[in-house]
C-alpha positions in Angstrom: -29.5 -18.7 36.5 -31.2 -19.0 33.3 -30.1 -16.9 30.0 -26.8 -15.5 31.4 -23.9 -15.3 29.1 -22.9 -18.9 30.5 -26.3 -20.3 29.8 -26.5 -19.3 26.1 -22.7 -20.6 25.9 -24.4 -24.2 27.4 -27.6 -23.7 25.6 -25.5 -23.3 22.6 -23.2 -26.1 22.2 -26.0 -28.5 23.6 -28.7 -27.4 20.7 -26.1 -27.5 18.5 -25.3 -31.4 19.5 -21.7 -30.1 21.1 -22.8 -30.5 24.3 -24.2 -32.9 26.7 -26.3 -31.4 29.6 -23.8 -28.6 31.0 -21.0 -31.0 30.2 -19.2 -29.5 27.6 -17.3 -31.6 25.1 -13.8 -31.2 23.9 -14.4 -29.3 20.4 -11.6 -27.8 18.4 -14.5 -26.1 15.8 -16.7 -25.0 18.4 -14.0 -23.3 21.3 -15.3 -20.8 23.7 -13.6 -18.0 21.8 -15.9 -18.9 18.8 -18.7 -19.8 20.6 -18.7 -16.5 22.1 -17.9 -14.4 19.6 -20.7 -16.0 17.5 -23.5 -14.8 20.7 -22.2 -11.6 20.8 -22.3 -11.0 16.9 -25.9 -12.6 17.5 -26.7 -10.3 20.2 -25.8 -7.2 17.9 -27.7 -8.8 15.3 -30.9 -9.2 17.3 -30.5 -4.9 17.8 -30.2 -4.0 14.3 -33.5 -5.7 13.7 -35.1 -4.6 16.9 -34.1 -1.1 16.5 -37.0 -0.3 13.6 -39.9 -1.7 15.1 -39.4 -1.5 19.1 -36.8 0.5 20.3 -38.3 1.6 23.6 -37.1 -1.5 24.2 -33.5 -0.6 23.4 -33.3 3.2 24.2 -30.9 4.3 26.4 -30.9 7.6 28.8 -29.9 11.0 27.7 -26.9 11.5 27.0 -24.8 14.8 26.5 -23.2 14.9 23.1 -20.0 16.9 22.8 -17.8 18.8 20.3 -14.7 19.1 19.9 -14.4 22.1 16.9 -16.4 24.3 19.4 -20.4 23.6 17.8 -19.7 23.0 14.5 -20.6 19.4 15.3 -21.9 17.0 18.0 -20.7 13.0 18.4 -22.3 10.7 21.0 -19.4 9.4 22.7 -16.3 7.9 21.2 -17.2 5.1 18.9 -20.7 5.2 19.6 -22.8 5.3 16.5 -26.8 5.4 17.1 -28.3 2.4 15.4 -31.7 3.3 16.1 -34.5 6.0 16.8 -32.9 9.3 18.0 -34.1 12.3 20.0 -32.1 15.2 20.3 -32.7 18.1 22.7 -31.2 21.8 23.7 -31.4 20.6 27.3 -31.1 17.5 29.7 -34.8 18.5 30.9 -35.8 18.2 27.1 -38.0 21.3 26.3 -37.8 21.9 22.8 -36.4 19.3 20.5 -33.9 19.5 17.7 -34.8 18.8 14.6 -33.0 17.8 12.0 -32.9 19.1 8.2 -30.7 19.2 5.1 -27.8 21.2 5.3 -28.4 24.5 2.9 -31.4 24.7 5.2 -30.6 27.1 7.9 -33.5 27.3 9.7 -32.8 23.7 10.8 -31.0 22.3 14.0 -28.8 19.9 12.4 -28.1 17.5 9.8 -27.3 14.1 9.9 -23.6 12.4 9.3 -24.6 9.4 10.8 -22.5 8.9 14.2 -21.9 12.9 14.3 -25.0 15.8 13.7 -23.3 19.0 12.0 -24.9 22.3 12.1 -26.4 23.3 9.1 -24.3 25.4 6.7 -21.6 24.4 8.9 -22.2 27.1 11.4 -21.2 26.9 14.8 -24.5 26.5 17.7 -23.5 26.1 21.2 -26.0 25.4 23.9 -25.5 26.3 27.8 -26.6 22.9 28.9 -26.9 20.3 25.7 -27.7 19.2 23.2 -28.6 16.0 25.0 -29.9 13.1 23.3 -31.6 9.1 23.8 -31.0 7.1 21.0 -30.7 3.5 20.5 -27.0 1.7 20.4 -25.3 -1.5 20.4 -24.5 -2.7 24.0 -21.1 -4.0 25.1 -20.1 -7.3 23.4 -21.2 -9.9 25.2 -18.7 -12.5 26.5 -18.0 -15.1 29.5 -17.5 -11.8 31.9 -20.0 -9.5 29.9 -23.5 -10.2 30.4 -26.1 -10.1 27.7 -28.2 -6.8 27.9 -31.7 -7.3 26.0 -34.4 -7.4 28.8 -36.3 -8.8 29.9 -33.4 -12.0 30.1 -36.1 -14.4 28.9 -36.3 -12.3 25.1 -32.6 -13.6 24.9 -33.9 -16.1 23.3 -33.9 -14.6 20.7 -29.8 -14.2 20.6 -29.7 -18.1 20.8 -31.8 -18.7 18.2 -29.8 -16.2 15.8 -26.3 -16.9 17.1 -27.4 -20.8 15.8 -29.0 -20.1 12.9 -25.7 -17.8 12.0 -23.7 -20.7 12.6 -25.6 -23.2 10.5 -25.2 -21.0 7.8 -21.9 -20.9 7.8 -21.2 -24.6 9.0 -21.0 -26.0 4.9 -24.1 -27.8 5.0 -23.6 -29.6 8.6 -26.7 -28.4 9.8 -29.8 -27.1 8.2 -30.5 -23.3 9.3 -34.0 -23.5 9.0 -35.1 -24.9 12.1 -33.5 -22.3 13.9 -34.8 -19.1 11.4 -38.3 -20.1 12.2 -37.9 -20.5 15.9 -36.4 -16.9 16.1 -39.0 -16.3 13.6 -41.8 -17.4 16.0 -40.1 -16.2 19.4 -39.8 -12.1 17.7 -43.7 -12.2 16.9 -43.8 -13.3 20.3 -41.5 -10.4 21.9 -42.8 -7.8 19.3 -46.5 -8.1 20.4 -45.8 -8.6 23.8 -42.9 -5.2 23.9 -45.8 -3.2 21.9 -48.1 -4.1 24.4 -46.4 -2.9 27.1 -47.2 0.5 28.0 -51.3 0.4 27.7 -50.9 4.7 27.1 -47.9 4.3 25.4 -47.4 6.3 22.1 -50.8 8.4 22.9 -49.3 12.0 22.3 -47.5 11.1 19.4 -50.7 9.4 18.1 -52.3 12.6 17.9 -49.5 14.3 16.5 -48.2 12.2 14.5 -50.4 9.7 13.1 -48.6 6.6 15.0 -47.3 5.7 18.1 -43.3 6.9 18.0 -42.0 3.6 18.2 -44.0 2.0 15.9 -42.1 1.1 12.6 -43.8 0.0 9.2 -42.5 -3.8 10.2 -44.1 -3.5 13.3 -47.7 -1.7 11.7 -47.7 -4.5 9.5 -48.2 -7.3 12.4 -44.2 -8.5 12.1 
């Protein structure tokens, strides 16, 4: 099957000339270890620059934040720390949102400490069934048992074309990087227009409201 964690391990080592048609040579720079290590930091990569312009792409489902010092402040799970756009909400059915605010402004409902929201003036605010919020995060590193999660699996792509532009980068002038920077370059402008495109109503509501579909960075306005 095409663009499993396998296939970019394949794809890899072949476009990189470590490979010959599935066949793997013996490599003691290139070892699986390294090769998938590289993919996964490539994968998380790929995210961070996703997360701007199209994270509908990325978001997850709501998710119940929790405290631990009884309101004062929220995390979203152990270790997890939102990379992208965030929506926070007093219930898992949404109604009203939260919104966030400095924190000697009271009349907010929180303010940012990036993985953890605090109550402004560090005031305790408990909620009977929340706060619940979609946000976008890094996925589980991807290895030989760990599948790659960017969807659709053909857009992963994009991971190979990062995880070997990464690697020339850092492979002292063995191979030139630029190759592989404009065919991610190329296959993003691709994946951008074709994510954006998606959803022909998409963004309507918070066109009106907002000026701009939700999603839509300044990268992305701009035609990147």
């Amino acid at each position: 099957m095409s663009w499993t964690s396998a296939d970019l391990y394949d794809r890899f080592l072949v476009y990189l000339g470590r490979g010959n048609g599935g066949v793997m040579d013996a490599d003691e720079l290139w070892t699986a270890t390294r090769v998938y290590r590289q993919l996964a930091d490539a994968q998380e990569a790929v995210y961070t620059d996703l997360a701007p312009v199209v994270p509908q792409v990325l978001v997850g489902p709501p998710v119940l934040l929790t405290t631990a010092d009884g309101g004062t402040t929220y995390t979203f799970g152990a270790g997890v720390y939102p990379i992208g756009h965030v929506e926070v909400y007093a219930q898992e059915s949404g109604g009203r949102e939260l919104l966030a605010s400095t924190y000697g402004t009271l009349s907010g409902d929180f303010v940012i400490e990036g993985g953890v929201i605090r109550a402004p003036g560090n005031r305790t605010r408990t909620y009977s069934n929340g706060p619940w919020a979609r946000f976008v995060r890094y996925p589980a590193r991807l290895t030989s048992a760990q599948e790659p999660a960017l969807q659709p699996p053909a857009a992963r792509e994009l991971i190979l074309y990062r995880a070997l532009a990464d690697a020339a980068n850092v492979s002292a002038g063995q191979t030139d990087p630029a190759p592989w920077e404009q065919r991610y370059a190329e296959a993003r402008r691709r994946w951008v227009v074709t994510w954006q495109s998606q959803y022909r109503s998409a963004g309507n509501q918070a066109f009106v409201a907002n000026g701009g579909p939700w999603w839509l960075g300044l990268d992305a306005m701009n035609g990147a």
